[in-house]
Biotite code that builds the C-alpha atoms (Angstrom):
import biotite.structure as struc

atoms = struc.array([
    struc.Atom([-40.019, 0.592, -1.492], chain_id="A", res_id=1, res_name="UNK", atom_name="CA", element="C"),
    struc.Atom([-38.745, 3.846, -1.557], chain_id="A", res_id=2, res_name="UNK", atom_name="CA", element="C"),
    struc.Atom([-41.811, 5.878, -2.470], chain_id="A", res_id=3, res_name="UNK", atom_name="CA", element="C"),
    struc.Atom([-43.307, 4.628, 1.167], chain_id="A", res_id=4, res_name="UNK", atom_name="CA", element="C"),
    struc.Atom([-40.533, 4.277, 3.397], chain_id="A", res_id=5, res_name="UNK", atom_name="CA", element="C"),
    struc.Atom([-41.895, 7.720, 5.122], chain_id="A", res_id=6, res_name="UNK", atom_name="CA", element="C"),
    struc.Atom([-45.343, 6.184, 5.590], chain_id="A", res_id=7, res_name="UNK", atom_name="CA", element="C"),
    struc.Atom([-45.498, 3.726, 7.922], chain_id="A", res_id=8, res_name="UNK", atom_name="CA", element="C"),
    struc.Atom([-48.971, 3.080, 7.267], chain_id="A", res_id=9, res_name="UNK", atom_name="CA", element="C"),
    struc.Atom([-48.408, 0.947, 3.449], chain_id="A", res_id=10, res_name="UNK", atom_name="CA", element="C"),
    struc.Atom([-46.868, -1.318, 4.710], chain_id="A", res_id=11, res_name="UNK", atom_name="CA", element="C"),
    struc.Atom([-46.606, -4.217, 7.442], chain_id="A", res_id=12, res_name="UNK", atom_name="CA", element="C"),
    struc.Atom([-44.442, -3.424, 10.476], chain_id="A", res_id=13, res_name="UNK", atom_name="CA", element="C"),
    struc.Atom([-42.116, -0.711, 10.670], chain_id="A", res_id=14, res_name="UNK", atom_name="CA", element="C"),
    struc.Atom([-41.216, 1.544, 8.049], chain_id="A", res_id=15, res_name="UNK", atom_name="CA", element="C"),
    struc.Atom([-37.295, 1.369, 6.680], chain_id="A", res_id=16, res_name="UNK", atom_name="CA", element="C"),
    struc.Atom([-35.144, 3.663, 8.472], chain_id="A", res_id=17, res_name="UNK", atom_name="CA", element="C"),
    struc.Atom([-33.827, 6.562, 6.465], chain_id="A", res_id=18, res_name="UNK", atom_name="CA", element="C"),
    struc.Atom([-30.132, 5.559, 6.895], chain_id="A", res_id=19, res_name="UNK", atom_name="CA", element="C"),
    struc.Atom([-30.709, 1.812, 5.419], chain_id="A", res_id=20, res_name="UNK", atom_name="CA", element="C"),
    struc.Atom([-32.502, 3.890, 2.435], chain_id="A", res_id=21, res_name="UNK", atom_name="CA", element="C"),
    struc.Atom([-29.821, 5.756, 1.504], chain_id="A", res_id=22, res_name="UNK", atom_name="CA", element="C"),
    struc.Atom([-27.051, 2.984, 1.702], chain_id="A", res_id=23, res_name="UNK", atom_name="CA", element="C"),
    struc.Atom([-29.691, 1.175, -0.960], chain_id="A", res_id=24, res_name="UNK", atom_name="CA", element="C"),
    struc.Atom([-29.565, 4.148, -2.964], chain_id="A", res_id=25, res_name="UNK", atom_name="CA", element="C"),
    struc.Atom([-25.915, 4.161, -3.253], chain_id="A", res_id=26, res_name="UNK", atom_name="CA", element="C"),
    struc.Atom([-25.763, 0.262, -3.664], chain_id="A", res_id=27, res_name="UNK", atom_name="CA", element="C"),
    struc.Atom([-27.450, 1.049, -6.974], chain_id="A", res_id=28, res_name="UNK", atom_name="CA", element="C"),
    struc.Atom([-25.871, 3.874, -7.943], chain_id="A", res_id=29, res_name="UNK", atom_name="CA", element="C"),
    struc.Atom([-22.529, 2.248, -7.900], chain_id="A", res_id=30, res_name="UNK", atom_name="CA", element="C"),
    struc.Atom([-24.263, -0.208, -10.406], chain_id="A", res_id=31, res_name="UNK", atom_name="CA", element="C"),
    struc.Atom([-26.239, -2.972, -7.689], chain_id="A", res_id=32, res_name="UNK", atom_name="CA", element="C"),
    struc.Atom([-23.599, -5.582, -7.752], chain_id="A", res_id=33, res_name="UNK", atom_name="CA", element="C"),
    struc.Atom([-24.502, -9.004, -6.519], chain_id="A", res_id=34, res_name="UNK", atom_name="CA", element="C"),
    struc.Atom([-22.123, -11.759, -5.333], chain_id="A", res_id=35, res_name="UNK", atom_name="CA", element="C"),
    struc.Atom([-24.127, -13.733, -8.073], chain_id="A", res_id=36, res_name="UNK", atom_name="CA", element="C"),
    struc.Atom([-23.054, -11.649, -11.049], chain_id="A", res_id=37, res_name="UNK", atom_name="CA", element="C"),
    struc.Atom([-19.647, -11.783, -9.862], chain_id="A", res_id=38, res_name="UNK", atom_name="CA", element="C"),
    struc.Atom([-17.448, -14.466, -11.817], chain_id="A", res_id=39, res_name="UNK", atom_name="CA", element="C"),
    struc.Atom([-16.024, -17.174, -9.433], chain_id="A", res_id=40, res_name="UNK", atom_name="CA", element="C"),
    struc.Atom([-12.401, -17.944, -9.699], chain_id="A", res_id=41, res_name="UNK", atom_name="CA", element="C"),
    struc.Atom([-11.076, -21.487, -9.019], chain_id="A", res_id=42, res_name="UNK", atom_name="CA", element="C"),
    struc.Atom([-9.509, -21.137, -5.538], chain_id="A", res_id=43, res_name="UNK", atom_name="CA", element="C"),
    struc.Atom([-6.024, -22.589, -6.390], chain_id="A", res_id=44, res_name="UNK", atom_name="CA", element="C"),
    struc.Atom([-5.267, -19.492, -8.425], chain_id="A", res_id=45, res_name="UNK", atom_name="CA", element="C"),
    struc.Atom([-5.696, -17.031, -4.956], chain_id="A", res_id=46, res_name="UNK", atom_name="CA", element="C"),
    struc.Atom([-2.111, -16.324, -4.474], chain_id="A", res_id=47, res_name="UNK", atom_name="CA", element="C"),
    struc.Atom([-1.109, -18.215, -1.312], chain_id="A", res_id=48, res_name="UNK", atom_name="CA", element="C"),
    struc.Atom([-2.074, -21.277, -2.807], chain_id="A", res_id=49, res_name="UNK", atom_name="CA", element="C"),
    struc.Atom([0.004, -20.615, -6.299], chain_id="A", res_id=50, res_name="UNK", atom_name="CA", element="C"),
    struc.Atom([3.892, -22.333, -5.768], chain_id="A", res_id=51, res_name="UNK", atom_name="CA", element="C"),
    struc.Atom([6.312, -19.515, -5.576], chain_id="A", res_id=52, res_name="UNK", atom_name="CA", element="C"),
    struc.Atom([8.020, -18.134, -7.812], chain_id="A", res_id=53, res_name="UNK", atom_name="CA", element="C"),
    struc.Atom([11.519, -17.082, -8.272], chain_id="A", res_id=54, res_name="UNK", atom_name="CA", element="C"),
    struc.Atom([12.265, -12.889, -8.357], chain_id="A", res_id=55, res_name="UNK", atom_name="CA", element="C"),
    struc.Atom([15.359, -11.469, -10.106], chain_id="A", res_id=56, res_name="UNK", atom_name="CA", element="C"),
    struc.Atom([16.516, -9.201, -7.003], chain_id="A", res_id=57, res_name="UNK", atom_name="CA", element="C"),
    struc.Atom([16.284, -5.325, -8.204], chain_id="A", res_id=58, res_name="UNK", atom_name="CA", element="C"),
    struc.Atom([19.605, -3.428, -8.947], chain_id="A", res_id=59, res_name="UNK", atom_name="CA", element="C"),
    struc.Atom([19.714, -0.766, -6.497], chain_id="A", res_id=60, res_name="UNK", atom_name="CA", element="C"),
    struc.Atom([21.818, 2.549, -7.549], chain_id="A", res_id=61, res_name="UNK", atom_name="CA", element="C"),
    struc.Atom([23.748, 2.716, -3.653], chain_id="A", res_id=62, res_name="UNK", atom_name="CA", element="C"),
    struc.Atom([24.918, -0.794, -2.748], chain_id="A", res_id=63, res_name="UNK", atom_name="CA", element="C"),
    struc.Atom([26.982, 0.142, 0.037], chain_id="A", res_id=64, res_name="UNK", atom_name="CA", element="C"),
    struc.Atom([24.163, -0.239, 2.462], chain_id="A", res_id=65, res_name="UNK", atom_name="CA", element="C"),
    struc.Atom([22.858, -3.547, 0.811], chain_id="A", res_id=66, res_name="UNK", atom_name="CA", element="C"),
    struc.Atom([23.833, -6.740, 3.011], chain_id="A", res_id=67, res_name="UNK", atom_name="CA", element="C"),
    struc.Atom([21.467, -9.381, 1.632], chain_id="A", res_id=68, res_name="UNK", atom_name="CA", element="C"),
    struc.Atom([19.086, -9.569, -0.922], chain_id="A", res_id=69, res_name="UNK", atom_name="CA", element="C"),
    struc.Atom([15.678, -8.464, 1.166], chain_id="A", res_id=70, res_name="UNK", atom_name="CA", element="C"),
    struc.Atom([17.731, -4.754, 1.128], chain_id="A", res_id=71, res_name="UNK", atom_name="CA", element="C"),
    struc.Atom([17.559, -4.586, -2.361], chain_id="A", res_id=72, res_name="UNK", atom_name="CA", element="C"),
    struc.Atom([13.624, -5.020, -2.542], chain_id="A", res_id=73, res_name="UNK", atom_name="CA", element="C"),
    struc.Atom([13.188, -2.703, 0.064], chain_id="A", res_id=74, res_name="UNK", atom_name="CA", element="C"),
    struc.Atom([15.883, -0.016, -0.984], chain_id="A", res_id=75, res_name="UNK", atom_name="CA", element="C"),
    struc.Atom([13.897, -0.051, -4.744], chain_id="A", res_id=76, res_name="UNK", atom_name="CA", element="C"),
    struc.Atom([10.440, 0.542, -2.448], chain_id="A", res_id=77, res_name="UNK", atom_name="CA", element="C"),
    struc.Atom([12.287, 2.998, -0.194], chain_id="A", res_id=78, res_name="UNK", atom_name="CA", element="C"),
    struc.Atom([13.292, 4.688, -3.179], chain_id="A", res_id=79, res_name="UNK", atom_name="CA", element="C"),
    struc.Atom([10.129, 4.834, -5.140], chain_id="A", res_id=80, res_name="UNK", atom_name="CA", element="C"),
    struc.Atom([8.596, 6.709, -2.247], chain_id="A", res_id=81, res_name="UNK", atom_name="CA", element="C"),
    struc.Atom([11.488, 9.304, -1.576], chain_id="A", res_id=82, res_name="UNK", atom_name="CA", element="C"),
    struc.Atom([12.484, 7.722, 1.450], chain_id="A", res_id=83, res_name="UNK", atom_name="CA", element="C"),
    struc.Atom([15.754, 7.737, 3.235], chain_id="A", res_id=84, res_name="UNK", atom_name="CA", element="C"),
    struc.Atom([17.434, 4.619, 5.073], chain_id="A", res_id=85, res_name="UNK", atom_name="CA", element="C"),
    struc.Atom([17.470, 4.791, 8.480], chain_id="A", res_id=86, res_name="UNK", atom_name="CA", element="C"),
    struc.Atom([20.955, 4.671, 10.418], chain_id="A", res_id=87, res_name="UNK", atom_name="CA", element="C"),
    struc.Atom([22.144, 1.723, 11.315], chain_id="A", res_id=88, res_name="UNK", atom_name="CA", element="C"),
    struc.Atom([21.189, 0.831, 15.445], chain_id="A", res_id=89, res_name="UNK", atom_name="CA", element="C"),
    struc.Atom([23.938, 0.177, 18.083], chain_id="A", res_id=90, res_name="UNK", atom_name="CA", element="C"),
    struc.Atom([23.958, -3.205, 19.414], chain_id="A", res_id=91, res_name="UNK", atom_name="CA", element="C"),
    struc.Atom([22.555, -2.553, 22.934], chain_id="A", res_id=92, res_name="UNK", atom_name="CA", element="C"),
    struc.Atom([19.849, -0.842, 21.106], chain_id="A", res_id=93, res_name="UNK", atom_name="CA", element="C"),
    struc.Atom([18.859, -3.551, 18.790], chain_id="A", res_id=94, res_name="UNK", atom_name="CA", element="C"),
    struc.Atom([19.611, -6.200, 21.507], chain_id="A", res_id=95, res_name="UNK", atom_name="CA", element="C"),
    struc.Atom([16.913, -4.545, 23.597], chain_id="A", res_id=96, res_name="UNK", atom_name="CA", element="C"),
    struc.Atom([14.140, -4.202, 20.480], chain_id="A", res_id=97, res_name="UNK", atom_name="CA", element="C"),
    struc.Atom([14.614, -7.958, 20.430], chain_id="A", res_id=98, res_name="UNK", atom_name="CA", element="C"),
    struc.Atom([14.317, -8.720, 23.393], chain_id="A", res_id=99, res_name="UNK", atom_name="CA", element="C"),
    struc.Atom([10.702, -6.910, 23.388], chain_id="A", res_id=100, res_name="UNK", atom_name="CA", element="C"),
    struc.Atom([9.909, -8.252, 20.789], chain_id="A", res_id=101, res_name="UNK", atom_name="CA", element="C"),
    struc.Atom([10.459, -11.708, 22.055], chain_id="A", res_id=102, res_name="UNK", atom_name="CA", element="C"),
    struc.Atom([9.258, -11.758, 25.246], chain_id="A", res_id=103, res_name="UNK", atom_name="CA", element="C"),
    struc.Atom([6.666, -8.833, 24.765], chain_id="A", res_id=104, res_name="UNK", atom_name="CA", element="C"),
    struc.Atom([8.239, -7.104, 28.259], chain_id="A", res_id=105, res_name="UNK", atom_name="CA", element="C"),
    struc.Atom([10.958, -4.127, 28.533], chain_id="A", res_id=106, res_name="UNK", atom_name="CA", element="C"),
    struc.Atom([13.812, -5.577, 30.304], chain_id="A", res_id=107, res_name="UNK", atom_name="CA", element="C"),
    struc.Atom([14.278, -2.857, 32.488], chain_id="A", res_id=108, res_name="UNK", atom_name="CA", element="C"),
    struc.Atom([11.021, -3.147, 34.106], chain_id="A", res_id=109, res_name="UNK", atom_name="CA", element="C"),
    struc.Atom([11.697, -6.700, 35.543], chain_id="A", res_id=110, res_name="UNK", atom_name="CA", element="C"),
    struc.Atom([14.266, -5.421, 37.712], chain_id="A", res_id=111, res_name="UNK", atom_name="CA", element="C"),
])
């Protein structure tokens, strides 16, 4: 194949675009894998379909801004990247994030 894909003329119809040529190239340098050589894995083990499990929740070093167990997963992640908590929001402030993101429309524009 790819000693005639410049010349049209060895084979039937139109010769193989350059661009196809070279994605075949790299399909076999990264080793030509084939959905067939793959090994295929019962279904039931994909994760949504396993029954959850219980997780011991994560002891975080600065409880005080902890309020339910969720914060302690995310203050370990938070943590692991070298990322700060935000501030805590007023009330009209979170009131009107909810309502956006319930009803998809800023409240001020419907009056």
């Amino acid at each position: 194949m790819f000693p005639y894909a410049d010349d049209a003329d060895k084979g039937e119809g139109a010769a193989v675009p350059q661009k196809e040529i070279e994605v075949i190239r790299n399909w076999i340098k990264l080793g030509a894998s084939h959905p067939a050589d793959e090994e295929v894995l019962d279904p039931r083990e994909h994760w949504p379909y396993r029954p959850p499990q219980q997780q011991s929740v994560p002891i975080v070093r600065d409880p005080s801004s902890i309020r339910n167990p969720i914060d302690s997963f995310v203050a370990v992640k938070r943590h692991e990247y070298g990322l700060q908590a935000s501030p805590p929001m007023d009330k009209s402030r979170l009131l009107r994030r909810v309502y956006l993101d319930l009803t998809g429309v800023l409240r001020h524009s419907i009056t």
